[in-house]
PQR file with spaces between the fields and no chain letter, atoms N, CA, C, O and H, PARSE charges and radii, in Angstrom:
ATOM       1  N    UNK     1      -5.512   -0.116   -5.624 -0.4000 1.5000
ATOM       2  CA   UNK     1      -5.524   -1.251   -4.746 -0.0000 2.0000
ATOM       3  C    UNK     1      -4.091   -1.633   -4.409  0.5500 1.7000
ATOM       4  O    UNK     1      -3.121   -1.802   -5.148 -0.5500 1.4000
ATOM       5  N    UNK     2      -4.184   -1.693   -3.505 -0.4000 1.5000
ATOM       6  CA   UNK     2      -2.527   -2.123   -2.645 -0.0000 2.0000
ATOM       7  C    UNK     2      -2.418   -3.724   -3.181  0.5500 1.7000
ATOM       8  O    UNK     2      -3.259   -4.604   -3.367 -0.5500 1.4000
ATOM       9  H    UNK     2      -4.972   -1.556   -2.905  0.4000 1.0000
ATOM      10  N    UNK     3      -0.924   -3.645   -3.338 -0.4000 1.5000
ATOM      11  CA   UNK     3      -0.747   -5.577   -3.986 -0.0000 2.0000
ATOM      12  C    UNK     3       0.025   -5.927   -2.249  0.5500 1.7000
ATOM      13  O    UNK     3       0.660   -5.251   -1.440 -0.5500 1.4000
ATOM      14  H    UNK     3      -0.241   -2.930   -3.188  0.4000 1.0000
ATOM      15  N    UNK     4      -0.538   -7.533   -2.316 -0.4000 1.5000
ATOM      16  CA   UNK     4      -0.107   -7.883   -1.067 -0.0000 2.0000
ATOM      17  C    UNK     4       0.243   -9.661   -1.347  0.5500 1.7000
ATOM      18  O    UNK     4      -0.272  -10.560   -2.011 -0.5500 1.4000
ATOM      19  H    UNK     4      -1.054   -8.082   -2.973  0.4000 1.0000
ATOM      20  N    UNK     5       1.437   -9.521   -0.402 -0.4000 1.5000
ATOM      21  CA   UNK     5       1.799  -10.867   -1.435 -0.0000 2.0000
ATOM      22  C    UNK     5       0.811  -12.030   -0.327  0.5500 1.7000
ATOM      23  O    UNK     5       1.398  -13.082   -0.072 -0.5500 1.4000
ATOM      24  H    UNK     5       1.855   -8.790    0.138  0.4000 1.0000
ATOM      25  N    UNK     6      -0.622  -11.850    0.304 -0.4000 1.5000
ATOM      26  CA   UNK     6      -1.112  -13.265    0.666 -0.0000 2.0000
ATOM      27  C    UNK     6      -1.920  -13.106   -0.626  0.5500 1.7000
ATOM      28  O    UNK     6      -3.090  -13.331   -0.315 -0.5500 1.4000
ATOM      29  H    UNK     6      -1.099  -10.995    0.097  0.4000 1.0000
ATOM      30  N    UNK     7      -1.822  -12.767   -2.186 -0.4000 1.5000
ATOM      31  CA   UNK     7      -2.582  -12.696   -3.120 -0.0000 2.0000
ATOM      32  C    UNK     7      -1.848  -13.179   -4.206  0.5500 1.7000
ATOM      33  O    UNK     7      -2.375  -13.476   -5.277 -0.5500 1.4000
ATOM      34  H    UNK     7      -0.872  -12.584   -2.439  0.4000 1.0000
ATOM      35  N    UNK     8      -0.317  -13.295   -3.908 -0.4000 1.5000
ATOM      36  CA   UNK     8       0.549  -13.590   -5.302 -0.0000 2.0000
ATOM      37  C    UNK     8       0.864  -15.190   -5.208  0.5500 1.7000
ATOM      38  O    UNK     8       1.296  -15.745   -4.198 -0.5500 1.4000
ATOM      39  H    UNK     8       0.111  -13.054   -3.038  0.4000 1.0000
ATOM      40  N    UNK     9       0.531  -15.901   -6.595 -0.4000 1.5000
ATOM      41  CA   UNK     9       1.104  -17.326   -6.400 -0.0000 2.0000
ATOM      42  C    UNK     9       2.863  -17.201   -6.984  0.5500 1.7000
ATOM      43  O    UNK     9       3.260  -16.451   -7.876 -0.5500 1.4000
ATOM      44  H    UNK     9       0.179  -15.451   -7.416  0.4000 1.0000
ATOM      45  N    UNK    10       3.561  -18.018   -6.303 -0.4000 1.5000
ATOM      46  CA   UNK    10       4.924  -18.130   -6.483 -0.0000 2.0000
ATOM      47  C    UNK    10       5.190  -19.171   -7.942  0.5500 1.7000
ATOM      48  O    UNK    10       5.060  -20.393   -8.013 -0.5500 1.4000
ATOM      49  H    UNK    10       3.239  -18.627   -5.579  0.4000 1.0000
ATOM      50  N    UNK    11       5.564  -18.288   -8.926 -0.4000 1.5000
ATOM      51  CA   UNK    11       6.374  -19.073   -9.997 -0.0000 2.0000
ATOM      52  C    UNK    11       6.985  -20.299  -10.153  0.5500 1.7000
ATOM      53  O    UNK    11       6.920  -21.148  -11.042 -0.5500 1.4000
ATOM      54  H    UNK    11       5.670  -17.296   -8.869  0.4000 1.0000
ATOM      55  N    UNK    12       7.700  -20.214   -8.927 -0.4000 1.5000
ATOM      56  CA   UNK    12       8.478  -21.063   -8.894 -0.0000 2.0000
ATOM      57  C    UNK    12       8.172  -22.418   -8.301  0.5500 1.7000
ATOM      58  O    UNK    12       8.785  -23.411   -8.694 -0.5500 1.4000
ATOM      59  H    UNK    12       7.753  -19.524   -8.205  0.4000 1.0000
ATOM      60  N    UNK    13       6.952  -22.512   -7.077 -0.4000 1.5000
ATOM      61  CA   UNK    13       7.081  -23.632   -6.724 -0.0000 2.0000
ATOM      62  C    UNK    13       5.274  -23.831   -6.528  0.5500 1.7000
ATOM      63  O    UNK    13       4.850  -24.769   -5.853 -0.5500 1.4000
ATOM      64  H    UNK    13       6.454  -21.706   -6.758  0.4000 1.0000
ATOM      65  N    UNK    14       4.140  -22.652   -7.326 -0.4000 1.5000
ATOM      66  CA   UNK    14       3.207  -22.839   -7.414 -0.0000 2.0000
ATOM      67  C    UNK    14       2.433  -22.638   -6.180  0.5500 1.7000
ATOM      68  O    UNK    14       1.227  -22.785   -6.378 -0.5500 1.4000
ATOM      69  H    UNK    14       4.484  -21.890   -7.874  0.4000 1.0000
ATOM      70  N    UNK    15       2.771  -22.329   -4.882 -0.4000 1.5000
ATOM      71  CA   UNK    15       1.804  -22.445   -3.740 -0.0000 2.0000
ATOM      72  C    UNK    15       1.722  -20.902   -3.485  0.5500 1.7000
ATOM      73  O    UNK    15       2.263  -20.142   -4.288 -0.5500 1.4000
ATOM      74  H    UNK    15       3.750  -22.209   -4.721  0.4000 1.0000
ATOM      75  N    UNK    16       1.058  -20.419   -2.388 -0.4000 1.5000
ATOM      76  CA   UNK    16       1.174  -18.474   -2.178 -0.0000 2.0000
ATOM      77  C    UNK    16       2.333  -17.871   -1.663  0.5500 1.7000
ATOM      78  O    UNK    16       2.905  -18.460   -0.746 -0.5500 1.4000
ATOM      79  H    UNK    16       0.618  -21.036   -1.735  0.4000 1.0000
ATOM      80  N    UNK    17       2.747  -16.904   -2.041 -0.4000 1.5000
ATOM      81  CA   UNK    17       3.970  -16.565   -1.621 -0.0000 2.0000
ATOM      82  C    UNK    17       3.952  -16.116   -0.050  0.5500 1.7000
ATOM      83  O    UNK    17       5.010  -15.798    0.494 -0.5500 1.4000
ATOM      84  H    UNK    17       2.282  -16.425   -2.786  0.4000 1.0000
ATOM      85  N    UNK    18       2.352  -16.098    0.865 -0.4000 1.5000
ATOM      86  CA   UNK    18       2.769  -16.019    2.101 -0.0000 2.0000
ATOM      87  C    UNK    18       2.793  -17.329    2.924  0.5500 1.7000
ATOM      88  O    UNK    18       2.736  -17.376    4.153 -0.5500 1.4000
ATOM      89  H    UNK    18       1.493  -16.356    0.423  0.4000 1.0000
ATOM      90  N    UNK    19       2.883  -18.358    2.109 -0.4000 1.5000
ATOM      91  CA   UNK    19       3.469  -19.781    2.732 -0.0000 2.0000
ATOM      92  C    UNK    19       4.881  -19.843    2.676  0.5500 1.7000
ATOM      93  O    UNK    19       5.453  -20.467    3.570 -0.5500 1.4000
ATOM      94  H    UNK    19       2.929  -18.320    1.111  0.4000 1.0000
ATOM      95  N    UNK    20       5.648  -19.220    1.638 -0.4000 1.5000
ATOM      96  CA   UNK    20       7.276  -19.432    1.924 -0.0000 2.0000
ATOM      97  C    UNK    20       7.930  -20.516    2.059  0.5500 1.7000
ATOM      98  O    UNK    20       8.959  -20.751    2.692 -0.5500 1.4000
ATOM      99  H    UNK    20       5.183  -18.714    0.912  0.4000 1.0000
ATOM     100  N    UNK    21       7.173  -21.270    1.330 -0.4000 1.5000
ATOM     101  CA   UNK    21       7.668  -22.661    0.442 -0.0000 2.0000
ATOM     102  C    UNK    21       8.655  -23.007    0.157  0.5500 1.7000
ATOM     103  O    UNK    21       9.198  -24.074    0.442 -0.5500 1.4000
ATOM     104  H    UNK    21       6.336  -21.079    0.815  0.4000 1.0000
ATOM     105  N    UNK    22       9.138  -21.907   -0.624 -0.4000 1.5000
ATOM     106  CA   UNK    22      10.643  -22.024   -0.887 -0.0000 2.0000
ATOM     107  C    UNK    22      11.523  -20.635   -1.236  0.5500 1.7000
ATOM     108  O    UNK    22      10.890  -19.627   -1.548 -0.5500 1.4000
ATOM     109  H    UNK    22       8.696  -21.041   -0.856  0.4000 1.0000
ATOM     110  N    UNK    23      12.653  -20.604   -1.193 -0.4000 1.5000
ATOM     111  CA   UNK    23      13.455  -19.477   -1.235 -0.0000 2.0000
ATOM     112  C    UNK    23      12.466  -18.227   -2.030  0.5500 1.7000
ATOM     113  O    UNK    23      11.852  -17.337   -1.440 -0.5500 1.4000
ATOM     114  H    UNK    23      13.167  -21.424   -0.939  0.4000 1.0000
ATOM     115  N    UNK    24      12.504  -18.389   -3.107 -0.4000 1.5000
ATOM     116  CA   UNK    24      11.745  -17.324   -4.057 -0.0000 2.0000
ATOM     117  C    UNK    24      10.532  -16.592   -3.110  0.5500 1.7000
ATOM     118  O    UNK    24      10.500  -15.404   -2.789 -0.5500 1.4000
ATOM     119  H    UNK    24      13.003  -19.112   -3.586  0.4000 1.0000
ATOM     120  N    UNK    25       9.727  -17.450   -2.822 -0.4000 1.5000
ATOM     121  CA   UNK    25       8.372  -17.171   -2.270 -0.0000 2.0000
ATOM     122  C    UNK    25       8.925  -16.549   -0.958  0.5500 1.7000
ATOM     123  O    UNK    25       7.977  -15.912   -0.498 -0.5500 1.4000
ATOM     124  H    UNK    25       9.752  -18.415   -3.083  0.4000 1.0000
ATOM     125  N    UNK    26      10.200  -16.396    0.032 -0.4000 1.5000
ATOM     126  CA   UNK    26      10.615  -16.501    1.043 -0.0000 2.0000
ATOM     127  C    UNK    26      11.472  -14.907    0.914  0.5500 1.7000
ATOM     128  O    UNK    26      11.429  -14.092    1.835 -0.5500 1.4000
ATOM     129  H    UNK    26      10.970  -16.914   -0.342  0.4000 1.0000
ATOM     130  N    UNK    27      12.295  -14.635   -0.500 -0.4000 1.5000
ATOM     131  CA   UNK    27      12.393  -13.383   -0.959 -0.0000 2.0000
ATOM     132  C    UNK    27      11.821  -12.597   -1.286  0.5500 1.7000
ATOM     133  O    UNK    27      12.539  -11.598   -1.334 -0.5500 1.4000
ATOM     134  H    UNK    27      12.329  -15.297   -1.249  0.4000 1.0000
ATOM     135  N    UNK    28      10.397  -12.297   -1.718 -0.4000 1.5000
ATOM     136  CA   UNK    28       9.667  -11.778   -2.479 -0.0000 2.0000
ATOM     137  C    UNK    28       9.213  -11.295   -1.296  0.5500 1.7000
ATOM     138  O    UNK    28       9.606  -10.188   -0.929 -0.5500 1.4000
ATOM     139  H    UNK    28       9.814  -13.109   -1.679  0.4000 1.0000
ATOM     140  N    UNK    29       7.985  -12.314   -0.213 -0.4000 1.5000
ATOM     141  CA   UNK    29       7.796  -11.879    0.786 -0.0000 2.0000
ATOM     142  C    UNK    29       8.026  -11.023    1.694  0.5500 1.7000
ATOM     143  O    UNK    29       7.155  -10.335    2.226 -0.5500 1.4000
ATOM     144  H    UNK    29       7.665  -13.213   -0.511  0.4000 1.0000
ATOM     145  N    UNK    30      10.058  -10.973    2.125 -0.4000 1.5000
ATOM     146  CA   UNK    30      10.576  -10.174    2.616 -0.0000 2.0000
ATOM     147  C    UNK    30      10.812   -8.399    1.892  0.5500 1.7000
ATOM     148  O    UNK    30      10.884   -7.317    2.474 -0.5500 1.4000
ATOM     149  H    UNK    30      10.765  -11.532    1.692  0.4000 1.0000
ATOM     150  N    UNK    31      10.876   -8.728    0.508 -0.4000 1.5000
ATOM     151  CA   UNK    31      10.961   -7.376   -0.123 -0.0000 2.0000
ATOM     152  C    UNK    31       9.397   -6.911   -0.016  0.5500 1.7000
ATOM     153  O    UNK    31       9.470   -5.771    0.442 -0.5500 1.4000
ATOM     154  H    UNK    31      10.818   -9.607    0.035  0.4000 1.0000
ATOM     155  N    UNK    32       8.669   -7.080   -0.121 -0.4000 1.5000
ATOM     156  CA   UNK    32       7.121   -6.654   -0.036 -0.0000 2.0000
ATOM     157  C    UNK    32       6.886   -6.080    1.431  0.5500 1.7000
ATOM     158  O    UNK    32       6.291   -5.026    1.652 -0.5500 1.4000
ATOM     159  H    UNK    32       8.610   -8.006   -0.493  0.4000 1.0000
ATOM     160  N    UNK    33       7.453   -6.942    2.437 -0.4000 1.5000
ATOM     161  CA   UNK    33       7.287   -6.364    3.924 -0.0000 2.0000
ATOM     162  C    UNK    33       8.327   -5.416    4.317  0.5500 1.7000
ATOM     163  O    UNK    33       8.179   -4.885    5.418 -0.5500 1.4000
ATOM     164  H    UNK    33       7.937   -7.799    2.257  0.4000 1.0000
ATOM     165  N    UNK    34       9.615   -5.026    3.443 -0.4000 1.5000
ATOM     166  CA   UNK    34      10.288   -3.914    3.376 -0.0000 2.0000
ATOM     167  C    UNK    34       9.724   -2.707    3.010  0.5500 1.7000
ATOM     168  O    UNK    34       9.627   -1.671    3.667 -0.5500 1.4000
ATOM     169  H    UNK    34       9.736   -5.457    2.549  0.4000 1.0000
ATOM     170  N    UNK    35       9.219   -3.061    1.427 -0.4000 1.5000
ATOM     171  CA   UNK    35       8.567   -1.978    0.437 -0.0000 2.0000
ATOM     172  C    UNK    35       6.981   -1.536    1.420  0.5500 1.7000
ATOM     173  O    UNK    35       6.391   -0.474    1.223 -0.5500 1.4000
ATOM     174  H    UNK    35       9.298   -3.902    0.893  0.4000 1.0000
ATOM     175  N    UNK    36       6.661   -2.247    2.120 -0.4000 1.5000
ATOM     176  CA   UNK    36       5.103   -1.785    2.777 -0.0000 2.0000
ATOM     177  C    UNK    36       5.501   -0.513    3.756  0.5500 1.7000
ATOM     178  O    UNK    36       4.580    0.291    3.899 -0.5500 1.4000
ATOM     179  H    UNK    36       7.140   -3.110    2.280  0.4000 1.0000
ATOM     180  N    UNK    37       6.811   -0.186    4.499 -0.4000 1.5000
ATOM     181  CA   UNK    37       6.393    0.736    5.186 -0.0000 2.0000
ATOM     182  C    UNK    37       7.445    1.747    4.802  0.5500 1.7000
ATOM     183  O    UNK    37       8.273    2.137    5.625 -0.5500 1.4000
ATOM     184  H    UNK    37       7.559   -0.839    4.383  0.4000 1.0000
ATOM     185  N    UNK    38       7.421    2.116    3.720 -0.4000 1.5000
ATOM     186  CA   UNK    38       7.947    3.073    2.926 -0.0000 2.0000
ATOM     187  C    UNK    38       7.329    4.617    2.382  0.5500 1.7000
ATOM     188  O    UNK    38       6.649    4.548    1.358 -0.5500 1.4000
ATOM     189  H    UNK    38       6.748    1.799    3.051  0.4000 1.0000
ATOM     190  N    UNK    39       7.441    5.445    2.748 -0.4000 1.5000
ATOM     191  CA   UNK    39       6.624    6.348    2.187 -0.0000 2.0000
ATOM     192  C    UNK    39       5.681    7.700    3.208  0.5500 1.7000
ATOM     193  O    UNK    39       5.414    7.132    4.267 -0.5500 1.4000
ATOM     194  H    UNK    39       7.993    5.502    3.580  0.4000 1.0000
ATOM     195  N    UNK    40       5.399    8.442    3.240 -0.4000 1.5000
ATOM     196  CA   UNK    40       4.622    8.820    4.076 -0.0000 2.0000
ATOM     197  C    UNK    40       3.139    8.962    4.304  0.5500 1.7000
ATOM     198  O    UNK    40       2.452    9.662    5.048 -0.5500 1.4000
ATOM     199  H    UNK    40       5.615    8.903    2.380  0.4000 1.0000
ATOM     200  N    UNK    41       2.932    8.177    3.528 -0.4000 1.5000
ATOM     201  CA   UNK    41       1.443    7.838    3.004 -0.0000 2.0000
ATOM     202  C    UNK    41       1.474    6.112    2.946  0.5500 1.7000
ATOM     203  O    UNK    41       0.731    5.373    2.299 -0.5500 1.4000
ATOM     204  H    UNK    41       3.490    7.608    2.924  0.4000 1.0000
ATOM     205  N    UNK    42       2.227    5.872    3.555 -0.4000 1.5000
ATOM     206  CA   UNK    42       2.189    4.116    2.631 -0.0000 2.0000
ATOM     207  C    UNK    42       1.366    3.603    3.760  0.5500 1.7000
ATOM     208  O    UNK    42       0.911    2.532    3.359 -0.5500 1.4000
ATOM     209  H    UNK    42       2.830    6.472    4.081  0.4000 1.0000
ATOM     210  N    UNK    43       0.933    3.838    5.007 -0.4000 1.5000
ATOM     211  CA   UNK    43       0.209    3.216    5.962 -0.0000 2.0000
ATOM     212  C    UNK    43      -0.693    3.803    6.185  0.5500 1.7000
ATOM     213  O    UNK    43      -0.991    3.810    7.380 -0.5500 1.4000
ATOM     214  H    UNK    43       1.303    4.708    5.332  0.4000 1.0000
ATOM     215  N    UNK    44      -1.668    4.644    5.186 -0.4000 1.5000
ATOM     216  CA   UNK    44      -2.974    5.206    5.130 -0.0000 2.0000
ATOM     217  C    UNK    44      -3.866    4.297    4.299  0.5500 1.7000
ATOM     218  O    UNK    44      -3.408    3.756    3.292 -0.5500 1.4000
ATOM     219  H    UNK    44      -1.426    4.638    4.216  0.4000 1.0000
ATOM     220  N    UNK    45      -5.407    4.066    4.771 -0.4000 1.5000
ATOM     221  CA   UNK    45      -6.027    3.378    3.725 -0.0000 2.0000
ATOM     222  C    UNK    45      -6.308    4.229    2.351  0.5500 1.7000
ATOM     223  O    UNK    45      -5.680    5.286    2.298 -0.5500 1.4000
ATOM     224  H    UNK    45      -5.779    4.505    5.589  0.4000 1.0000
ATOM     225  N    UNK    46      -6.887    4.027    1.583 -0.4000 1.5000
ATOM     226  CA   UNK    46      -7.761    4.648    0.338 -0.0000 2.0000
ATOM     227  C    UNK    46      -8.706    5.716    1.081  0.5500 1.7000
ATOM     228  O    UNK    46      -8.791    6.939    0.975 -0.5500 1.4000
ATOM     229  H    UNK    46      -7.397    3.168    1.626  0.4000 1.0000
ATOM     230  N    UNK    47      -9.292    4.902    1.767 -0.4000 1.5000
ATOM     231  CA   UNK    47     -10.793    6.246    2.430 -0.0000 2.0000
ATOM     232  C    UNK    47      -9.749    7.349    3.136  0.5500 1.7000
ATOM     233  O    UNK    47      -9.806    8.538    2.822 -0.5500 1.4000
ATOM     234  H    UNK    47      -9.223    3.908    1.853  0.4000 1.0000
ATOM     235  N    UNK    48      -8.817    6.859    4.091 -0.4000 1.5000
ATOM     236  CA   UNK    48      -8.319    8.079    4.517 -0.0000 2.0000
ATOM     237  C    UNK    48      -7.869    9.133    4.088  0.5500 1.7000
ATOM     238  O    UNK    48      -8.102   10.279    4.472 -0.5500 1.4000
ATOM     239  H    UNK    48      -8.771    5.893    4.346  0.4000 1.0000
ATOM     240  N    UNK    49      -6.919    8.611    2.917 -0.4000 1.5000
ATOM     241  CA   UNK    49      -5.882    9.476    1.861 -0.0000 2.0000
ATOM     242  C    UNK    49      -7.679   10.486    1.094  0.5500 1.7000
ATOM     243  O    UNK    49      -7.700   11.695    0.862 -0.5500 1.4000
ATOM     244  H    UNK    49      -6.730    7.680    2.605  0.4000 1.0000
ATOM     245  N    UNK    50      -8.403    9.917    0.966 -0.4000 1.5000
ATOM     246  CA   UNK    50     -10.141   10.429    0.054 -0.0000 2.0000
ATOM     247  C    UNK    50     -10.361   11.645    1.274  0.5500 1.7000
ATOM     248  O    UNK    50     -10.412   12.851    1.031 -0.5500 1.4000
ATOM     249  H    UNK    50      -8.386    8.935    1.155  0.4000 1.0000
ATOM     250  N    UNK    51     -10.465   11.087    2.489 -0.4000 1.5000
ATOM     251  CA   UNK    51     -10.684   11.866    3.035 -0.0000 2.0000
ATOM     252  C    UNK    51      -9.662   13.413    3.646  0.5500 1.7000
ATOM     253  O    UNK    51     -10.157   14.532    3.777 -0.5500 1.4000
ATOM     254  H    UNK    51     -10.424   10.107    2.686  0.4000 1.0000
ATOM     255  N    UNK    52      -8.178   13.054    3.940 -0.4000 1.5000
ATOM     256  CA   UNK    52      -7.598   13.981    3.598 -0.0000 2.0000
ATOM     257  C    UNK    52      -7.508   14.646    2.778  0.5500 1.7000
ATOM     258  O    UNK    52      -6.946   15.700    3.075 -0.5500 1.4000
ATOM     259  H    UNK    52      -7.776   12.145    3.834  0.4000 1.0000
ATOM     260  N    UNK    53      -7.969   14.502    1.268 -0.4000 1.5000
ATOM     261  CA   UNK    53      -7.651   15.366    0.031 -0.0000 2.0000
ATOM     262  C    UNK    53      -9.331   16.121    0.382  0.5500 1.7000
ATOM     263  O    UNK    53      -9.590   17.140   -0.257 -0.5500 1.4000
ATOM     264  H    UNK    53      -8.425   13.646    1.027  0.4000 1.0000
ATOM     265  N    UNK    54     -10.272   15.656    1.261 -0.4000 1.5000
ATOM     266  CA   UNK    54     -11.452   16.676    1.137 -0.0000 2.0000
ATOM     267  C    UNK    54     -11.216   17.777    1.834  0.5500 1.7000
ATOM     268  O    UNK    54     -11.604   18.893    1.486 -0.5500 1.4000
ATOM     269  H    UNK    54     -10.061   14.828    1.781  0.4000 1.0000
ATOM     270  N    UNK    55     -10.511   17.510    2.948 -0.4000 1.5000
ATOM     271  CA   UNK    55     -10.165   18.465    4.109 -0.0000 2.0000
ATOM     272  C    UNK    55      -9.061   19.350    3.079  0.5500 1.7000
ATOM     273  O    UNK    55      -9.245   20.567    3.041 -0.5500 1.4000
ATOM     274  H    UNK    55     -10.196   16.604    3.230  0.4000 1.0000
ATOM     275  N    UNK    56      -8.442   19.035    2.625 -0.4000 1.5000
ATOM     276  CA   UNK    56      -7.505   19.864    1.932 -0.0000 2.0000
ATOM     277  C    UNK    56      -7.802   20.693    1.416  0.5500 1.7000
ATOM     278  O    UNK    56      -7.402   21.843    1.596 -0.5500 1.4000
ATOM     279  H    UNK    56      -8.293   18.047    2.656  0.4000 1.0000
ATOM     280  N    UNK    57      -9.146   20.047    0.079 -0.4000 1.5000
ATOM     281  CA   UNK    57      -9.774   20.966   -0.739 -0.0000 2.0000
ATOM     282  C    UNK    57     -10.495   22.061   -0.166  0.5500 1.7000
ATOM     283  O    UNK    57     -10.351   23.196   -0.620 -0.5500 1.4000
ATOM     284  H    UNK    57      -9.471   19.113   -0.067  0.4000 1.0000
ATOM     285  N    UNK    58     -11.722   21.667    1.371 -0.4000 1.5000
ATOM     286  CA   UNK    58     -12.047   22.467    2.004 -0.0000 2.0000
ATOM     287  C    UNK    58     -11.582   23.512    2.068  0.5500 1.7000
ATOM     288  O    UNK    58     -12.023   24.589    1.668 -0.5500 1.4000
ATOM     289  H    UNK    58     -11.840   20.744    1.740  0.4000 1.0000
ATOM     290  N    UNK    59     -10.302   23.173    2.773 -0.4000 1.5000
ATOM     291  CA   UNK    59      -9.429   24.104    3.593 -0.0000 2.0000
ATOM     292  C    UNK    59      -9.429   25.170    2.350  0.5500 1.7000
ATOM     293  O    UNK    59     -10.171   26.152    2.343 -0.5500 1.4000
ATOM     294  H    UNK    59      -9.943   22.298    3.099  0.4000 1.0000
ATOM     295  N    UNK    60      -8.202   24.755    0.952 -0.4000 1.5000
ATOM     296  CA   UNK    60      -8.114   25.855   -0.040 -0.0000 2.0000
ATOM     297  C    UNK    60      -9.292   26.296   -0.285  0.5500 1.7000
ATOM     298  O    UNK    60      -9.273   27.434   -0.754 -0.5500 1.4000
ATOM     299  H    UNK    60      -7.599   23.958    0.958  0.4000 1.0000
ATOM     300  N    UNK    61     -10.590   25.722   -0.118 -0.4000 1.5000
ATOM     301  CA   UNK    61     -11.911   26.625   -0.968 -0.0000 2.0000
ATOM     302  C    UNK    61     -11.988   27.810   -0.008  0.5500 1.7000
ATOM     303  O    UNK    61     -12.222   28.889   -0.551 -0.5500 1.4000
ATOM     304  H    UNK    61     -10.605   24.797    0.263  0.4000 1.0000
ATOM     305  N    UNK    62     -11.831   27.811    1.351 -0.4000 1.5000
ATOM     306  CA   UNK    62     -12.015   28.729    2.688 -0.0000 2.0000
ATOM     307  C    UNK    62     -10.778   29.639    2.364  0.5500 1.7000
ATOM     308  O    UNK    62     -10.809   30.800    2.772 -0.5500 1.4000
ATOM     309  H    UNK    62     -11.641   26.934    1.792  0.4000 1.0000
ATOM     310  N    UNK    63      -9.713   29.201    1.672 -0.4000 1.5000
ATOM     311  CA   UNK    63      -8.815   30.229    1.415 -0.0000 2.0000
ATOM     312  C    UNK    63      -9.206   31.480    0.139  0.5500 1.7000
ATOM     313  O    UNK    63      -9.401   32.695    0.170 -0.5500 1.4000
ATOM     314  H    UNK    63      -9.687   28.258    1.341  0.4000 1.0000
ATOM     315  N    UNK    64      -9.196   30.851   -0.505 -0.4000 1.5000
ATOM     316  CA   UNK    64      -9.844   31.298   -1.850 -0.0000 2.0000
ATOM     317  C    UNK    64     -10.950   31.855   -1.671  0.5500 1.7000
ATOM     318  O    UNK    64     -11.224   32.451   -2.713 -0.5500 1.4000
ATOM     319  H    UNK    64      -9.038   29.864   -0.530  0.4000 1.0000
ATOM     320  N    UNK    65     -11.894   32.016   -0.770 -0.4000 1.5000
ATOM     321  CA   UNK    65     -13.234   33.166   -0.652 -0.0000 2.0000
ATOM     322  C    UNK    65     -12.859   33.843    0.319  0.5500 1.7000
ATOM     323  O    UNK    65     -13.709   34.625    0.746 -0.5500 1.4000
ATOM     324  H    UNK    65     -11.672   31.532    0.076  0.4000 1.0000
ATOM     325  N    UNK    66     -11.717   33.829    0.920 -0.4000 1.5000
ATOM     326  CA   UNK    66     -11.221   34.744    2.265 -0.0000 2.0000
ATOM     327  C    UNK    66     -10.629   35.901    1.071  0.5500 1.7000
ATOM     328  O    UNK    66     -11.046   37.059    1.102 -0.5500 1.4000
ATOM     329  H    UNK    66     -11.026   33.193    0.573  0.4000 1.0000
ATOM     330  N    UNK    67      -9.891   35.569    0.310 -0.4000 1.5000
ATOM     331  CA   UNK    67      -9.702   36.464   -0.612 -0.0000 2.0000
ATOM     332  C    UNK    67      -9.886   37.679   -1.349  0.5500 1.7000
ATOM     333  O    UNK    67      -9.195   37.909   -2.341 -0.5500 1.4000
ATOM     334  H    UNK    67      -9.552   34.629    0.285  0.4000 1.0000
C-alpha cells in the first residue's frame, strides 16, 4: 500500500499533514510530493504492476516451451 500524506497526522501541531498547518506538516508534504514521482514504476497502480508481472511470466512460459 502506497503511504500518502492525506493519511498522516502531523506531530507537531496534531491536524493532517495535507492541511499544512504549520511548517512541519508543510515539509513533509513537500518531500512526499517529491518522493511520489520517483522511480520507474512509482506511477503504476498495484493491479497494473500484477498485471505486468503476468504478461511477463506469460511471455517467459512461451519462451521456455519454444525451447
Amino acid at each position: 500500500m502506497r503511504m500518502t500524506y492525506d493519511r498522516l497526522v502531523c506531530a507537531n501541531c496534531a491536524a493532517p499533514v495535507s492541511e499544512g498547518r504549520c511548517r512541519v506538516c508543510r515539509a513533509v508534504r513537500q518531500q512526499m510530493l517529491e518522493e511520489q514521482g520517483q522511480g520507474p514504476l512509482a506511477g503504476m497502480s498495484p493491479a497494473m504492476l500484477i498485471a505486468l508481472m503476468v504478461v511477463l511470466l506469460a511471455a517467459l512460459a512461451l519462451l521456455a516451451q519454444a525451447a
